[in-house]
C-alpha positions in Angstrom: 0.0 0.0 0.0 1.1 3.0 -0.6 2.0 5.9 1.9 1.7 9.4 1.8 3.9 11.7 3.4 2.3 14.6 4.1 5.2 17.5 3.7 3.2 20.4 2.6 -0.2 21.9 2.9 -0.3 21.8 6.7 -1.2 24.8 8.6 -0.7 25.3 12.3 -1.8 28.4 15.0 -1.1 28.8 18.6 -2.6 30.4 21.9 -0.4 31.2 25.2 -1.1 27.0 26.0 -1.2 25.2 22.9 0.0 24.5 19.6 -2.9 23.9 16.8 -1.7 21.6 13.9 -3.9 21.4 10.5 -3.3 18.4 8.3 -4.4 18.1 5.0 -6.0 14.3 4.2 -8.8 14.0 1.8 -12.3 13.0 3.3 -10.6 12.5 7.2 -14.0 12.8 8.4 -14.1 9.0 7.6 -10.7 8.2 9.0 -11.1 5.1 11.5 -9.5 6.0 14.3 -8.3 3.0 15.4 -6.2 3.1 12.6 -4.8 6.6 13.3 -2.2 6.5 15.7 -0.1 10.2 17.4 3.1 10.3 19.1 4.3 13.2 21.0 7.8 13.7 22.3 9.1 16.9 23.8 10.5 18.1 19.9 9.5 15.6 17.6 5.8 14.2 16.6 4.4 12.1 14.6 0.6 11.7 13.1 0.0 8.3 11.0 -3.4 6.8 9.5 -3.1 3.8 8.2 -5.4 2.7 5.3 -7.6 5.3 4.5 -8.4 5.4 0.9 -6.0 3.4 -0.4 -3.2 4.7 1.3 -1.1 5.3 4.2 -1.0 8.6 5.3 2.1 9.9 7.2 2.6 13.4 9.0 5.9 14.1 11.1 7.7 17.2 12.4 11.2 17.0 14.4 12.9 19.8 16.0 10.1 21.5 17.4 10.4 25.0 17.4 9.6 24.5 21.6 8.8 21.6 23.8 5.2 20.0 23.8 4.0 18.0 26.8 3.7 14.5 25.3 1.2 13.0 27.7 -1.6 16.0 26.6 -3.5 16.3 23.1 -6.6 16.1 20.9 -7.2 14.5 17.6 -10.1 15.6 16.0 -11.2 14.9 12.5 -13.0 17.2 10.1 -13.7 17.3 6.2 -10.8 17.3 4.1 -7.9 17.5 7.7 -7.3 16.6 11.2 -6.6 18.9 13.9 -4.0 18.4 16.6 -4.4 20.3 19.7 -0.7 20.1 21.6 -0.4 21.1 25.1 2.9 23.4 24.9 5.3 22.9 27.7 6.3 26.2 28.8 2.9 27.8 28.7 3.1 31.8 27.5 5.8 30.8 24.9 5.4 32.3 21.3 6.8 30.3 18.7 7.9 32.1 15.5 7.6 29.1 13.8 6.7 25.4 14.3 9.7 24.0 13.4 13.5 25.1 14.0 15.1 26.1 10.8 18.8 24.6 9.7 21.5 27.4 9.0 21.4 26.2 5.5 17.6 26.4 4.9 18.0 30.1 6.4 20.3 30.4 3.8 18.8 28.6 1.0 15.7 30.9 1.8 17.5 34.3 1.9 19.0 33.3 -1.5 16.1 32.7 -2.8 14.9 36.2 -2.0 17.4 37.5 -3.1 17.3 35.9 -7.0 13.8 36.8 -6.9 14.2 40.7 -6.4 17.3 40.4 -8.3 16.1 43.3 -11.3 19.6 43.2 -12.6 22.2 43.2 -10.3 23.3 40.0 -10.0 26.8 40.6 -10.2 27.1 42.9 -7.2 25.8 40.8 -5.5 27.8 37.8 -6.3 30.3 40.0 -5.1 29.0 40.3 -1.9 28.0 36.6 -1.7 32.1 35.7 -2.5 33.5 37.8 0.3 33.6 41.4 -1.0 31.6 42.5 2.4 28.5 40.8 2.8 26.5 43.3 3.4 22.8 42.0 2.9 23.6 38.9 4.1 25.4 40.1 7.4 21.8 41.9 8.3 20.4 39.3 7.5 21.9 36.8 10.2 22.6 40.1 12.2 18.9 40.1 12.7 18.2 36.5 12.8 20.1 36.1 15.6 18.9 38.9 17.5 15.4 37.4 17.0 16.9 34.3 18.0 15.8 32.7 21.2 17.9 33.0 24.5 18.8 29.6 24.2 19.7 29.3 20.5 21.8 32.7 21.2 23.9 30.9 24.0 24.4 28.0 21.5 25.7 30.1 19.4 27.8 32.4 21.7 29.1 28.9 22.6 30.3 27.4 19.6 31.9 30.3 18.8 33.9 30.5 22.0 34.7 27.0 22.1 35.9 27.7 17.8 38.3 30.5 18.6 39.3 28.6 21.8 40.2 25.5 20.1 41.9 27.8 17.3 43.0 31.1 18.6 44.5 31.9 14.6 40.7 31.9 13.3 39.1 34.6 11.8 35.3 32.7 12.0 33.8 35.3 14.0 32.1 36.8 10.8 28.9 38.1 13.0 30.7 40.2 15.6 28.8 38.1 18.2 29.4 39.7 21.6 28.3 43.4 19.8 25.1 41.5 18.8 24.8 40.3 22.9 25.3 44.1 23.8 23.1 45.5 21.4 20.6 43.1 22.5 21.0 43.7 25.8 20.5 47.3 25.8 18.0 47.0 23.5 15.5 45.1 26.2 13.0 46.8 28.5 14.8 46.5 32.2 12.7 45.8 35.1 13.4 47.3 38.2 
């Protein structure tokens, strides 16, 4: 039988305590759900339905943008999707996005932006892109990380250290890191 991995077409929302998944499956008001099974780990779930109209239907995210509480969720079935309600952990969370992004589909996607409003000057900036100052693309992590959560910036800070530690002669600090963590830091309200 075949199975069909559901990669695309999902949709998903959130409120301060739970995460709302949308799933596209054809007619999933008839799904059986005996034959639908959900598993929930703190960063990684999984929605399957087996035999439902021919096919196996499959429906997995890992590396959760936060942690969900497994033991907590809601399955419900309407015309053409299923709706997952997940509990999140730390309740009061936003999530920018449901899943967190590899450096190199951050990447992939800025370049992408960049061909697309391209009008022309290409070469400049395949200048930029091969070392001649990296303007645009500098912001552009610039800002990603300054978006970036707490703990993705200490990951970050981290591997950097522990690079130039490792090999004092490197010149990989391309993102002036600790004048991101000060500009941050001043940036945010204090509490007194």
């Amino acid at each position: 039988m075949q199975t069909i991995y559901v990669t695309s077409g999902y949709g998903w929302d959130q409120s301060d305590k739970t995460i709302i998944l949308y799933i596209p499956i054809p007619k999933a008001n008839e799904l059986k759900k005996e034959k639908c099974t959900l598993s929930v780990q703190a960063r990684i779930l999984q929605f399957d339905a087996d035999d439902h109209q021919g096919a196996n239907y499959s429906f997995k995210i890992s590396n959760l943008c936060g942690d969900l509480v497994p033991s907590v969720s809601e399955i419900k079935f309407k015309s053409n999707k299923v709706i997952l309600h997940l509990q999140k952990k730390e309740v009061g969370k936003h999530w920018n996005d449901i899943k967190m992004k590899r450096i190199s589909d951050v990447y992939n996607q800025m370049q992408r932006r960049i061909d697309a409003s391209d009008n022309g000057k290409s070469n400049q900036r395949k200048k930029d892109m091969e070392g001649y100052g990296l303007p645009s693309f500098q912001d552009a992590i610039k800002g990603a990380f300054i978006n970036a959560s707490p703990t993705v910036r200490q990951a970050a800070e981290k591997m950097l250290s522990e690079q130039q530690q490792s090999n004092p002669q490197s010149t990989l600090n391309p993102f002036d890191i600790a004048d991101l963590v000060s500009s941050r830091s001043s940036s945010l309200p204090h509490s007194n």
